[in-house]
Residue frames relative to the residue before (quaternion, step in Angstrom):
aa qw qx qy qz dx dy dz
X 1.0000 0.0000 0.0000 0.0000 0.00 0.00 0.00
X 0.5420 -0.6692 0.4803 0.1666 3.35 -0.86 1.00
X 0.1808 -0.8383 0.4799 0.1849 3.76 -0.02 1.14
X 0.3994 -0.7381 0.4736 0.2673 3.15 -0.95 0.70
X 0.2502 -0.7872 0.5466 0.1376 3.92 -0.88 1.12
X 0.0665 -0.7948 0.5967 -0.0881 3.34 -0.21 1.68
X 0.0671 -0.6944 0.7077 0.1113 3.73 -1.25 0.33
X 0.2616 -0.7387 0.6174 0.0690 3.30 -1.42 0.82
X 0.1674 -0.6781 0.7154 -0.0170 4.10 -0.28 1.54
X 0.1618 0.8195 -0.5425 0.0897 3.08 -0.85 1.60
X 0.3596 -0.6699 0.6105 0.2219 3.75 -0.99 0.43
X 0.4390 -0.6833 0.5760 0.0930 3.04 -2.04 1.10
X 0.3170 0.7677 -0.4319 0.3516 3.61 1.32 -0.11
X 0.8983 -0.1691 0.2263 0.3364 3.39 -0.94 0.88
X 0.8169 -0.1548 -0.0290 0.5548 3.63 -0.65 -0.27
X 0.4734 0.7919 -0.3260 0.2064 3.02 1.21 -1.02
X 0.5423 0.5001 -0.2234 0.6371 3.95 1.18 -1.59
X 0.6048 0.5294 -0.4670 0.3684 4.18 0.37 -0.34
X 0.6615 0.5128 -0.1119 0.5357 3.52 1.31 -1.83
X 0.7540 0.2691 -0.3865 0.4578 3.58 0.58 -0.47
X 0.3330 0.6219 -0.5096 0.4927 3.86 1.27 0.05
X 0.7527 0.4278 -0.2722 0.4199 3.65 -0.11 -1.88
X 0.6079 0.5483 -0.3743 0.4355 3.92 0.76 -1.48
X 0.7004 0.5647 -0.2679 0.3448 3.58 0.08 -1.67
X 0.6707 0.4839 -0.2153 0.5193 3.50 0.60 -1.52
X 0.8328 0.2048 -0.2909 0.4241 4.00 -0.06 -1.03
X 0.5091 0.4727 -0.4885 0.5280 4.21 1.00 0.18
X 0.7680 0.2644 -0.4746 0.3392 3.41 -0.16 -0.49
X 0.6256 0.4466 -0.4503 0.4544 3.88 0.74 0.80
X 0.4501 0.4983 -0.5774 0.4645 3.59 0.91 0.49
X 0.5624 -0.7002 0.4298 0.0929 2.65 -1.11 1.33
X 0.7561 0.4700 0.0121 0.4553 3.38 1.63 -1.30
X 0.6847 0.4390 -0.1926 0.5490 2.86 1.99 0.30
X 0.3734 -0.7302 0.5186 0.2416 3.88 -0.64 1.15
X 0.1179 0.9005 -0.4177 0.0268 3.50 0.12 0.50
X 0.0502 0.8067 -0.5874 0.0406 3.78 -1.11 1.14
X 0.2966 -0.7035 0.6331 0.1277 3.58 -0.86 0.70
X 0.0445 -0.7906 0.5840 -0.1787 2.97 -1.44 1.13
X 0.2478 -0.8626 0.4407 -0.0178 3.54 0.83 2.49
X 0.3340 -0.7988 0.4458 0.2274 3.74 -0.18 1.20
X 0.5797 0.5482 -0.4636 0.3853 3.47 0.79 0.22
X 0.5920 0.6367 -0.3717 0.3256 3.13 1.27 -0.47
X 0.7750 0.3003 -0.0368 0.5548 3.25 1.71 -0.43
X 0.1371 0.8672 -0.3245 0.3520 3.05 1.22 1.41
X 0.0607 -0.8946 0.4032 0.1827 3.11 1.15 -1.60
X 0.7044 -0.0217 0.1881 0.6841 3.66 -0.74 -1.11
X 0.7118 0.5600 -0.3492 0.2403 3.45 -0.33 -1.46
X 0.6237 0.5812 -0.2740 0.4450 3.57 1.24 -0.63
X 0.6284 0.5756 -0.2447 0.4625 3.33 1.03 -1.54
X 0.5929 0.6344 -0.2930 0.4002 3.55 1.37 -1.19
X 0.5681 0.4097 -0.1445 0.6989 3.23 0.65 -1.30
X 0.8809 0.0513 -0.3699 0.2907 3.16 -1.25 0.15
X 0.5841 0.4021 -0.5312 0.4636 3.65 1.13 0.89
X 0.7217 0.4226 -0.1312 0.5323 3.61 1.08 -0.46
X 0.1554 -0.7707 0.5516 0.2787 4.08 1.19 -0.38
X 0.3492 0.6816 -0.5877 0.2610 3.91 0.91 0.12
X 0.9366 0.2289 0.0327 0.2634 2.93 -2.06 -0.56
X 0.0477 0.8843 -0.4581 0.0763 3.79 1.56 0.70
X 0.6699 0.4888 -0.2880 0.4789 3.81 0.66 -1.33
X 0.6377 0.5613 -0.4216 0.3171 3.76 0.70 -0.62
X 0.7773 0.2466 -0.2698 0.5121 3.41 0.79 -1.15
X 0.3463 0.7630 -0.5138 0.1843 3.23 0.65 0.36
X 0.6390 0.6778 0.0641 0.3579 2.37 1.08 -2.42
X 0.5424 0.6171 -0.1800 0.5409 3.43 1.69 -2.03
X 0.8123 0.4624 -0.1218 0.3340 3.32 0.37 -1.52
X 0.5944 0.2692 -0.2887 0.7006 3.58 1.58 -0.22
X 0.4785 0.5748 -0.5386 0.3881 3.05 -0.29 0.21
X 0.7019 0.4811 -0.0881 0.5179 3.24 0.58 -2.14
X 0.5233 0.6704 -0.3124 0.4233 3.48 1.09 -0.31
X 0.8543 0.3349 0.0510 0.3942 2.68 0.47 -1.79
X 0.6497 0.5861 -0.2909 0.3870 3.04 1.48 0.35
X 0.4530 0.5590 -0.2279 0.6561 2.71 2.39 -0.38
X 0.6209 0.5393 -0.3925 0.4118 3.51 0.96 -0.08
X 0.5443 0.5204 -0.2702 0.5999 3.49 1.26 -0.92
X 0.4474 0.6454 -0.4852 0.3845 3.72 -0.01 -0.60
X 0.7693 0.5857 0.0865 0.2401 2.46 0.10 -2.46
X 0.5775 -0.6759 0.2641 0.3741 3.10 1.47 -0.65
X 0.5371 0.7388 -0.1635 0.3727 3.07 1.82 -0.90
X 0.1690 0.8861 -0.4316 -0.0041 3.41 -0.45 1.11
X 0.5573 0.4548 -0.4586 0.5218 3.26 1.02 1.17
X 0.0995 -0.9099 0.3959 -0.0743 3.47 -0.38 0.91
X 0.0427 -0.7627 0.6353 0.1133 3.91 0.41 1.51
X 0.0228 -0.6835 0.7115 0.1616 3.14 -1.54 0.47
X 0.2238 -0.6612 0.6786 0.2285 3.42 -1.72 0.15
X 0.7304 -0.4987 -0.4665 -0.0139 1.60 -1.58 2.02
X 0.7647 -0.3149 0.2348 0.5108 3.97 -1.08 -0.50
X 0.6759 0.4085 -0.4430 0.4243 3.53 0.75 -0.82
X 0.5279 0.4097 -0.5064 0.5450 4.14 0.91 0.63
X 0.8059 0.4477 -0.3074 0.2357 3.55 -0.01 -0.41
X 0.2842 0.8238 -0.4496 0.1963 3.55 1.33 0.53
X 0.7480 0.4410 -0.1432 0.4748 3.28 0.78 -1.41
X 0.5248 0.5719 -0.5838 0.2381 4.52 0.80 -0.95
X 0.5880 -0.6591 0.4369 0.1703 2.94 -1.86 0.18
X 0.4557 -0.7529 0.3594 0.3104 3.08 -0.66 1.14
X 0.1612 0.7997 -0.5746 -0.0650 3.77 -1.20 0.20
X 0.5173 -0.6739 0.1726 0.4985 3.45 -0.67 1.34
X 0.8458 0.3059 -0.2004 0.3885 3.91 0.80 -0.76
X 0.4653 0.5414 -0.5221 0.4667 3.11 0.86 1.04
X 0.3139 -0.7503 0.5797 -0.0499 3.42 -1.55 1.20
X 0.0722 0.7762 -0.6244 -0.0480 4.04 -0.39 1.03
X 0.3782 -0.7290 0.5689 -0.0427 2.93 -1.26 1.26
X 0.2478 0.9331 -0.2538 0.0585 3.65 0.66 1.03
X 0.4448 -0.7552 0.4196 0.2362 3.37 -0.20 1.63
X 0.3679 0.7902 -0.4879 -0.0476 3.26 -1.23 -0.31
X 0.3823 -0.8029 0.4055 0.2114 3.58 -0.26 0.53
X 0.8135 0.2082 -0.0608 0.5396 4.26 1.25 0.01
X 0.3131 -0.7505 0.5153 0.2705 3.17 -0.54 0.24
X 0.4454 -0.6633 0.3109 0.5148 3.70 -0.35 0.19
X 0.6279 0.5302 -0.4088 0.3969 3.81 0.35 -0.11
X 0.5724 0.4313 -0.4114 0.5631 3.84 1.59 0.13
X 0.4529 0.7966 -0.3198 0.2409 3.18 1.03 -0.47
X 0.6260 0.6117 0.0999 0.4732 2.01 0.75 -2.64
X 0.8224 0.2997 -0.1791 0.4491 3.45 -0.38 -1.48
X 0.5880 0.4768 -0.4809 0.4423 4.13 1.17 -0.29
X 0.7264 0.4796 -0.2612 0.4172 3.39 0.43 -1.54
X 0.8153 0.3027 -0.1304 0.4761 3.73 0.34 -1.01
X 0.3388 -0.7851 0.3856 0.3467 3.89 0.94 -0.83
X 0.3989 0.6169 -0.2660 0.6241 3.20 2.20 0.59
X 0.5048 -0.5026 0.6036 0.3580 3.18 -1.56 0.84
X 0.4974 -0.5920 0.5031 0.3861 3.45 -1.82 0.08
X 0.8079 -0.4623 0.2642 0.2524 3.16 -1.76 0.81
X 0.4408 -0.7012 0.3566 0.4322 4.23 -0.39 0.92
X 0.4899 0.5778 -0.5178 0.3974 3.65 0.87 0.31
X 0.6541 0.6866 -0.1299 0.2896 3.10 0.68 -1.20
X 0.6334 0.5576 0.0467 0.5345 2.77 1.50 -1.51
X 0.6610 0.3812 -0.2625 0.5907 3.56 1.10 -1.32
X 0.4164 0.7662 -0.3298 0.3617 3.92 1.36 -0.25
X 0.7811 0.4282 0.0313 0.4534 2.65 0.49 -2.32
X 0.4930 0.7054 -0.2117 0.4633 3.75 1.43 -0.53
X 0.6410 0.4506 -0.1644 0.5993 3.36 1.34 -0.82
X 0.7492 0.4023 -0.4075 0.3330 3.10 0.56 0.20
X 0.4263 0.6820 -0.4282 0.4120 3.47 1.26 0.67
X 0.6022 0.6296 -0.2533 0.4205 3.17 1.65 -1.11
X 0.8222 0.4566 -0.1034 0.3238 3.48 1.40 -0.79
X 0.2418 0.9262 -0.1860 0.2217 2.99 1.95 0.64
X 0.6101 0.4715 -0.3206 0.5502 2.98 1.84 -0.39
X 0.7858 0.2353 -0.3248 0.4708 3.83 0.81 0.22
X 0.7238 0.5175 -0.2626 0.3732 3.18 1.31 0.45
X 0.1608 -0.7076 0.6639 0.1807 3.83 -0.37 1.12
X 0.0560 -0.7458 0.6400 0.1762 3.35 -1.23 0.57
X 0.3378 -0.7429 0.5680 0.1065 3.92 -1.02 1.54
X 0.2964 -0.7981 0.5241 -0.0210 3.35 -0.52 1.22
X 0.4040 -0.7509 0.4960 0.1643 3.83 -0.70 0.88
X 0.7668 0.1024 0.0606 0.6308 3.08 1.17 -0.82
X 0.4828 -0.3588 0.7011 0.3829 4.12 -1.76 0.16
X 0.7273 0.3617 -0.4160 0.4088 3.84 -0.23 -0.37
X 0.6304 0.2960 -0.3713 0.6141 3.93 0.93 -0.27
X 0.6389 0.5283 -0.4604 0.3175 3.59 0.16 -0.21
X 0.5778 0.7151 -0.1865 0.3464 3.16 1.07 -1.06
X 0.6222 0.5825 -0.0882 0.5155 2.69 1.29 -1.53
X 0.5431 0.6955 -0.2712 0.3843 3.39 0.59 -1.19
X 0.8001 0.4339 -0.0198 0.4136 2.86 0.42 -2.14
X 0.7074 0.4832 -0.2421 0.4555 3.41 0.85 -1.16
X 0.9081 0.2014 -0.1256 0.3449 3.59 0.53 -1.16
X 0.6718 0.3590 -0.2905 0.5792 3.23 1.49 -0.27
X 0.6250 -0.6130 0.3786 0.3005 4.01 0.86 0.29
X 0.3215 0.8898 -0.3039 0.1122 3.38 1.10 0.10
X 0.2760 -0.7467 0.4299 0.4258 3.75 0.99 0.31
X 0.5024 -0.5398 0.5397 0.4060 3.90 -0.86 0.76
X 0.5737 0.6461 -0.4230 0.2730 3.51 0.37 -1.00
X 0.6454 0.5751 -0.0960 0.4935 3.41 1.27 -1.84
X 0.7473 0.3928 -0.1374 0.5181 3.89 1.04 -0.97
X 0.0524 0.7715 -0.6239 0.1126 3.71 -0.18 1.41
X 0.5453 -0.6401 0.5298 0.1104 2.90 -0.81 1.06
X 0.0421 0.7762 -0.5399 0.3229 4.03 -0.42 1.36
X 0.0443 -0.8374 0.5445 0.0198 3.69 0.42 1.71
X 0.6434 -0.5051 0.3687 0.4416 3.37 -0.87 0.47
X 0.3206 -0.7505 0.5324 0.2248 3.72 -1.62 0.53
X 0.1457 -0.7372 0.6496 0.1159 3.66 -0.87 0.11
X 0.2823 -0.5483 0.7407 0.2667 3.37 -1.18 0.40
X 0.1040 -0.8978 0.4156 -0.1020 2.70 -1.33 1.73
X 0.1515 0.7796 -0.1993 0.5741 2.20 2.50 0.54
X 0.8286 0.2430 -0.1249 0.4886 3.54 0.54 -1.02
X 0.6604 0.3381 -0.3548 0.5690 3.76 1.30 -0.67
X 0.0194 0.8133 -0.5705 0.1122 3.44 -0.41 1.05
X 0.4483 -0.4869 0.5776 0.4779 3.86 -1.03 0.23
X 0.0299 0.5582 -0.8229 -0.1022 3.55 -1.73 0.20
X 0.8701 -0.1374 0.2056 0.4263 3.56 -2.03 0.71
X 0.1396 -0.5933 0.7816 0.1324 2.92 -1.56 0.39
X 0.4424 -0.6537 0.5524 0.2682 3.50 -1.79 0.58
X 0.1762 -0.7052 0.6627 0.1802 3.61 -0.49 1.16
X 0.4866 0.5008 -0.6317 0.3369 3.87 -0.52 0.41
X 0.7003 -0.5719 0.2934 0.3103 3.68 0.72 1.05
X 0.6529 0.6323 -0.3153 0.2729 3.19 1.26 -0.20
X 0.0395 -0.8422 0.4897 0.2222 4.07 -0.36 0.37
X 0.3236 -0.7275 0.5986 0.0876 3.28 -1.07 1.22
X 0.4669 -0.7147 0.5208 0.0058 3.46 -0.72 1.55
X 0.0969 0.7056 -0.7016 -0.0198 4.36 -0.72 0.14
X 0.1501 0.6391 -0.7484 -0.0948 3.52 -1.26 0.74
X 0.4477 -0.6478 0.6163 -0.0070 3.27 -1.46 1.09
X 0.5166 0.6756 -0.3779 0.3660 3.24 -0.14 0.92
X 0.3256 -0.7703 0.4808 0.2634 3.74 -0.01 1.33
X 0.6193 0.4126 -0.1822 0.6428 3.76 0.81 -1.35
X 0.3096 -0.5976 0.7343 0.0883 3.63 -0.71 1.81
X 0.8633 0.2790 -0.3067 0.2879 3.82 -0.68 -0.87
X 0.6090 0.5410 -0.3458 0.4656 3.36 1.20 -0.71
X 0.7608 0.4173 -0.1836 0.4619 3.52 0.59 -1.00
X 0.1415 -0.9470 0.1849 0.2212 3.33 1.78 0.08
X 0.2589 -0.7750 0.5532 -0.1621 2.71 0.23 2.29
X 0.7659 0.3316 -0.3527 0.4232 3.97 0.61 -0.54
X 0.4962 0.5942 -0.5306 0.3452 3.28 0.89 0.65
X 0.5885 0.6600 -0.2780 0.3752 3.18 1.29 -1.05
X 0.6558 0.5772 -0.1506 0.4627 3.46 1.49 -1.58
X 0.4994 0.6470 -0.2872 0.4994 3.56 2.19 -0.38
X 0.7172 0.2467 -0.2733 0.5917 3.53 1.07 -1.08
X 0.4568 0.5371 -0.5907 0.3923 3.87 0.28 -0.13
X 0.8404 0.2365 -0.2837 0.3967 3.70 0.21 0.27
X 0.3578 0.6677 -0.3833 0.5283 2.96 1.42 0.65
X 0.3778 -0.7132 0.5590 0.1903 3.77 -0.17 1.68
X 0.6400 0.4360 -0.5640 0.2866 3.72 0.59 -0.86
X 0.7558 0.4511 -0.1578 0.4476 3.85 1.15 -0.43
X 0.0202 0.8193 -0.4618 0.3392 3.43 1.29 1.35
X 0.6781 0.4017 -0.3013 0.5368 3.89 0.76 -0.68
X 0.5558 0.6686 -0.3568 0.3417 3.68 1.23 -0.33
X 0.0170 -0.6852 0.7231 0.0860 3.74 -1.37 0.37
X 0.0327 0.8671 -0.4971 -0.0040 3.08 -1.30 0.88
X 0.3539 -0.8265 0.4378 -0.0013 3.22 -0.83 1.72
X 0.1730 0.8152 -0.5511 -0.0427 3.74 -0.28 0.57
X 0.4103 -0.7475 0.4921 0.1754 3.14 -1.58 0.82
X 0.4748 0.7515 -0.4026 0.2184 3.66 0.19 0.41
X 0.7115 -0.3344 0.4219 0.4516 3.25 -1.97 0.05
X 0.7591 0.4570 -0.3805 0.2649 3.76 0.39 -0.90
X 0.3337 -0.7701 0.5353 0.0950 3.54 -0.60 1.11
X 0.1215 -0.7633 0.6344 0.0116 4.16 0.37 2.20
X 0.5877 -0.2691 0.6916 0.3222 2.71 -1.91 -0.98
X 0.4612 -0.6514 0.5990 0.0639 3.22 -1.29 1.58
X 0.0122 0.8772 -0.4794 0.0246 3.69 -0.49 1.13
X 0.4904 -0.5459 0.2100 0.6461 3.65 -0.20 0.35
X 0.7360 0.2293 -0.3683 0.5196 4.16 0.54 -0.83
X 0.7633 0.4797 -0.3461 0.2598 3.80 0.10 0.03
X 0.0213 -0.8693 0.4929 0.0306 3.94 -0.57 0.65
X 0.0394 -0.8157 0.5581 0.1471 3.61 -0.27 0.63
X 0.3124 -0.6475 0.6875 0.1023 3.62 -1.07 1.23
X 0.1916 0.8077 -0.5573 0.0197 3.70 -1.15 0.93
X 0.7413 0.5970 -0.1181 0.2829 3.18 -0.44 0.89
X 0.4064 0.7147 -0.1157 0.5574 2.00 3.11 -0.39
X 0.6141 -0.5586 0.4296 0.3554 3.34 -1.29 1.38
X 0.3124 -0.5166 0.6362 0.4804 3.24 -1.18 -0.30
X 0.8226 0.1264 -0.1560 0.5321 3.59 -2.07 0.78
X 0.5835 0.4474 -0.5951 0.3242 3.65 0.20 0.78
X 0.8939 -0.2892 0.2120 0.2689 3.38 -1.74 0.41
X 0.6342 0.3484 -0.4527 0.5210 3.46 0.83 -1.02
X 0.7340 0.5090 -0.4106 0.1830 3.51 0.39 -1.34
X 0.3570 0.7142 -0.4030 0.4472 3.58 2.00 -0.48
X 0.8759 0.3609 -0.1823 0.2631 3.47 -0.16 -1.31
X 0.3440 0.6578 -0.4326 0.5117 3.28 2.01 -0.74
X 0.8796 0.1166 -0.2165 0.4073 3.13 -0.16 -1.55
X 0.2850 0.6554 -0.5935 0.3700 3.98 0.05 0.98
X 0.6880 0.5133 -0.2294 0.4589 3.20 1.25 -1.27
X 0.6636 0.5520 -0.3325 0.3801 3.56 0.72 -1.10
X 0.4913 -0.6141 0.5773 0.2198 3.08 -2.03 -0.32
X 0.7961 0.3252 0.0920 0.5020 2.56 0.94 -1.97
X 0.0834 -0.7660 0.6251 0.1243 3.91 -1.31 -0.01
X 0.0831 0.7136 -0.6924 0.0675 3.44 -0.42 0.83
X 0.2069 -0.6982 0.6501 -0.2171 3.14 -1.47 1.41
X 0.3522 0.7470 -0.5638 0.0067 4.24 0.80 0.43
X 0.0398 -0.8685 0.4867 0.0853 3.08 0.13 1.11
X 0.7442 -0.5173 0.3410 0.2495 3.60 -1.40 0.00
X 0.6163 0.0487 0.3419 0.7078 2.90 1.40 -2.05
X 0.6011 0.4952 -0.6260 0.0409 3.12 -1.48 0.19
X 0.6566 -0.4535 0.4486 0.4024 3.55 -1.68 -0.29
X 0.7878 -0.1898 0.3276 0.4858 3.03 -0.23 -1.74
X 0.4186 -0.8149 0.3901 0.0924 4.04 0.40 1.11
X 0.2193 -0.6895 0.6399 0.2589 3.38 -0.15 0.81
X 0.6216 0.5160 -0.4498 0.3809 4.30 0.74 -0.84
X 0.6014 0.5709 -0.3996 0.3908 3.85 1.25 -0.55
X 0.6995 0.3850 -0.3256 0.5064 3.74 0.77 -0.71
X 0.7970 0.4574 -0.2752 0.2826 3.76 0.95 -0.43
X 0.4328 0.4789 -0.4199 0.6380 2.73 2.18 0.28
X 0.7451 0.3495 -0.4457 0.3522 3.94 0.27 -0.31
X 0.5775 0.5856 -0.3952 0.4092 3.72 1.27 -0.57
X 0.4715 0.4542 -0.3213 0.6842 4.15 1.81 -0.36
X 0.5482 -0.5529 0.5943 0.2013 3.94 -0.08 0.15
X 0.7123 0.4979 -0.3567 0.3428 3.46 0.61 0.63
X 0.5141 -0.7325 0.3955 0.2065 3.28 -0.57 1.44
X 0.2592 -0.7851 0.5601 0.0520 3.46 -0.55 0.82
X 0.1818 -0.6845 0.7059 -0.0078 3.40 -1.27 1.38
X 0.2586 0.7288 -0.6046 0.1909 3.54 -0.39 1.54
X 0.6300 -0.5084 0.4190 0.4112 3.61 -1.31 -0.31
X 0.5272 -0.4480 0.6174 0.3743 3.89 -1.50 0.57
X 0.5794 0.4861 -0.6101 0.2361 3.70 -0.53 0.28
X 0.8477 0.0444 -0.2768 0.4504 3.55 -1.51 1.13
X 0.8280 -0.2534 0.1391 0.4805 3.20 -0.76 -0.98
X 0.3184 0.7264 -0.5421 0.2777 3.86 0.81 0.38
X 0.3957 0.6103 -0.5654 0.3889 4.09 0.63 -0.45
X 0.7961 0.3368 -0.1655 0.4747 2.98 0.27 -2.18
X 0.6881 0.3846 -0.4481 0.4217 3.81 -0.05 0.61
X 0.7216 0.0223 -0.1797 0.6682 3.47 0.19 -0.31
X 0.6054 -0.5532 0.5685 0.0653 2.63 -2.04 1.89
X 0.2203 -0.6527 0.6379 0.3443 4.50 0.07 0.24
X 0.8839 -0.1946 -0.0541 0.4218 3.02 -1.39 1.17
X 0.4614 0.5201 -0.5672 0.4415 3.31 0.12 1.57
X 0.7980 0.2256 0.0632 0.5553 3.26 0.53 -2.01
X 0.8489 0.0449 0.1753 0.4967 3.43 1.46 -0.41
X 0.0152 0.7771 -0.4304 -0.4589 3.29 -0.56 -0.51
X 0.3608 -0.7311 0.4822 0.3207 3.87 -1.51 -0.31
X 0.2355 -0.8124 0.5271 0.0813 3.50 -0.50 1.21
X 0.3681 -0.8402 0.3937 0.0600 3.29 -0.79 0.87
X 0.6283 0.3527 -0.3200 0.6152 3.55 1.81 -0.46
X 0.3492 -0.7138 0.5732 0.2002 3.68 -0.79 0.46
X 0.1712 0.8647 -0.2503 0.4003 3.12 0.75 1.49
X 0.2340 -0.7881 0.4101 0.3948 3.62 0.60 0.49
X 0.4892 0.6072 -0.3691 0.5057 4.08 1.37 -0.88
X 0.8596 0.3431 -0.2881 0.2457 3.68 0.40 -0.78
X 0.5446 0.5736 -0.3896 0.4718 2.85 2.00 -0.28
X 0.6018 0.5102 -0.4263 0.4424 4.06 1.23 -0.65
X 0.5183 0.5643 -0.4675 0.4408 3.49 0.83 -0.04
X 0.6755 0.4034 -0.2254 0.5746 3.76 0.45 -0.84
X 0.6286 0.3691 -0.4878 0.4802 3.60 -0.06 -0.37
X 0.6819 0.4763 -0.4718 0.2924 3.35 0.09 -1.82
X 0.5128 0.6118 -0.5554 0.2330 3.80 0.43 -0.89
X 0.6107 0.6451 -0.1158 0.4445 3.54 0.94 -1.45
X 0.6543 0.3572 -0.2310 0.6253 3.72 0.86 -0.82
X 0.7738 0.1983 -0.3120 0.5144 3.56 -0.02 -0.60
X 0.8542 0.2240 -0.1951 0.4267 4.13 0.35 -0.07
X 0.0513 -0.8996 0.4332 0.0228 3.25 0.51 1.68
X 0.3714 0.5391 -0.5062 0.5614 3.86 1.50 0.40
X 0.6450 0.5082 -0.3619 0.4413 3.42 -0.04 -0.62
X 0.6169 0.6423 -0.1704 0.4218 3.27 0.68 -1.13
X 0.7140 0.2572 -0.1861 0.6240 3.72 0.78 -1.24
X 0.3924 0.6694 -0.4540 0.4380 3.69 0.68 0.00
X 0.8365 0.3897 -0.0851 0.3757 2.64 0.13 -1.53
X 0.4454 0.7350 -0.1919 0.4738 3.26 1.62 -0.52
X 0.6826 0.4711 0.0132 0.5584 3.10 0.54 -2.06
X 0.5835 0.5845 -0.2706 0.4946 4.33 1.05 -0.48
X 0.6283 0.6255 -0.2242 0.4046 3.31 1.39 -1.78
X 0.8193 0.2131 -0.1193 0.5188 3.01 0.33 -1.32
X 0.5179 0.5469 -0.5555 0.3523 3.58 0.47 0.48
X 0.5645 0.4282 -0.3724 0.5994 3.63 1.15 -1.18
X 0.5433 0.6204 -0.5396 0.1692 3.90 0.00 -0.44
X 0.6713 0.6478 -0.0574 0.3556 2.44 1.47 -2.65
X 0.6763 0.3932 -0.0948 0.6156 3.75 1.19 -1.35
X 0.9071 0.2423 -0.2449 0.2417 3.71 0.29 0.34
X 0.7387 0.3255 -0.2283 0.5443 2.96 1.82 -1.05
X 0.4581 0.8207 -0.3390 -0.0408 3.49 0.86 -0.35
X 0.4914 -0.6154 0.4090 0.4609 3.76 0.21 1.13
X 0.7264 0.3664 -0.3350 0.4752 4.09 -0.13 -0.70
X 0.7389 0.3671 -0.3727 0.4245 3.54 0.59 0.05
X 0.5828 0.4863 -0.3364 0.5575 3.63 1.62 -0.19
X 0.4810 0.4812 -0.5264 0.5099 3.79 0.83 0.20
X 0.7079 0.5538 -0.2095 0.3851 3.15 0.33 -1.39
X 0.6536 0.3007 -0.2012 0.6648 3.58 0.66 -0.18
X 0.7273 0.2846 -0.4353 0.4478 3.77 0.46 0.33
X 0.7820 0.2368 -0.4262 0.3883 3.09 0.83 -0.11
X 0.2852 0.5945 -0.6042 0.4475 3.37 0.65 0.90
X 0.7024 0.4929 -0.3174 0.4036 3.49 0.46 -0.64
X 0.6821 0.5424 -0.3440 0.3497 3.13 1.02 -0.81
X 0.5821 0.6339 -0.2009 0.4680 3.22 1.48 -1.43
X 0.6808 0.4411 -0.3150 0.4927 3.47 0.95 -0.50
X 0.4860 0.6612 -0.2967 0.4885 3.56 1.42 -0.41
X 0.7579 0.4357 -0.1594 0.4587 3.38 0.61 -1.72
């Protein structure tokens, strides 16, 4: 069998270094697949130093930097080519038998218009515009129906060209572990940016007597005060072991975030069986199921989040339900061995 020679052009940005961890680790065991990774910072150059002494002119060296990637990938031999994500992939070079395959989870004008409440910037745009032009070597893999959509609607993308390609977890390793039956529920938010991912709401109900039976466990950059129900873990890898067992212990996931797309903390709280109280914003609808897998709260409000929890304190059947839901949708959607498998089918159909 002919092996298929795939390269993988990847960004460190934010969740992004999580997915090319998970990607890296389950290709290089396909047997049927020649496989090399290729970390665009590594091939930045000047253009990096710029930007990170000046924050200016970010999309350029992206772009620079995949590109330059990907050109060392061709060299090489390599003629299938995943990059992360589109807002890197304006500028690679075209060749007639090479194929890019390009994940991504927003477009920049959802981006833009979540994080700031503005469309995105006319550079940005005249960017993102090119990529209609490239449709005949480009498949574009979509995290979500809410980025696909997009795709299709505002940048012209033939549906044909947009496949739809949910994120993967290794579900093997996030597993449920024990629960504590002494009545207590232990709580995980996940979430490097405490305020953005809104960690100080959470730190609102922790003192809220109606939530006395509660423990709460956050992962993040922000460095609290240890309390008798509150612990802050900092410093932890993302997807490494401690953060495994933390959340083995828990029940719950709460997540009111601000902004985001599509949470790597949403599939690793549902791939642990744990229902997840977060906000409707981007693609979270289509991950947690409201009152199935979770629930979704719509004021960012510390009151609206004790409303949703309490459900959980006063209705602990409901509770393992909901539990037992998680990790079914985990098992049937996110699993990392079924998202190879469906990419490289894609490729092969490409090739």
């Amino acid at each position: 069998m002919r092996r298929l020679k795939i390269a993988l052009v990847s960004s460190p940005l934010a969740g992004w270094k999580a997915v090319r961890n998970k990607w890296e680790k389950a290709l290089e065991s396909c047997p049927d697949v020649e496989f090399s990774t290729f970390h665009w910072e590594d091939f930045a150059g000047p253009w990096r130093k710029f930007y990170e002494k000046t924050g200016k002119l970010e999309d350029i060296w992206w772009n620079l930097a995949t590109r330059k990637a990907c050109k060392k990938a061709i060299s090489s031999g390599l003629r299938y080519i995943i990059i992360t994500t589109q807002h890197n992939s304006y500028l690679v070079p075209r060749y007639r038998d090479v194929k890019y395959f390009v994940y991504g989870d927003a477009t920049a004008n959802q981006l833009s218009l979540m994080q700031k409440g503005v469309s995105a910037s006319i550079r940005w745009r005249l960017f993102e515009g090119l990529l209609k032009y490239r449709t005949e070597d480009f498949t574009f893999l979509c995290m979500s129906n809410w980025y696909r959509d997009q795709l299709v609607k505002d940048l012209g993308i033939h549906e044909s060209k947009a496949v739809l390609l949910y994120q993967g977890i290794d579900t093997d390793y996030w597993q449920p572990g024990p629960k504590s039956n002494t009545g207590v529920l232990n709580i995980i938010f996940m979430g490097r940016d405490f305020e953005w991912k809104g960690g100080h709401i959470l730190r609102q109900l922790a003192s809220d007597t109606r939530f006395g039976c509660c423990r709460w466990h956050y992962i993040t950059s922000f460095k609290g005060d240890n309390t008798h129900n509150e612990t802050f873990y900092t410093g932890l890898k993302p997807n490494s072991e401690e953060i495994v067992e933390i959340a083995k212990c828990c029940d719950i996931s709460m997540l009111p975030t601000r902004a985001d797309c599509s949470p790597n903390a949403v599939i690793e709280a549902l791939s642990a069986g744990l229902p997840v109280i977060t906000a409707p914003v981007g693609a979270i609808p289509e991950m947690v199921d409201d009152g199935r897998t979770g629930f979704l709260v719509n004021d960012r409000t510390p009151e609206a989040y004790a409303e949703k929890l309490l459900v959980y304190v006063t209705d602990r059947a409901l509770l393992r339900e909901h539990q037992r839901n998680a990790r079914a949708v985990a098992l049937d959607r996110y699993s990392i061995k079924d998202q190879i498998k469906r990419l490289l089918y894609l490729i092969k159909q490409a090739s």
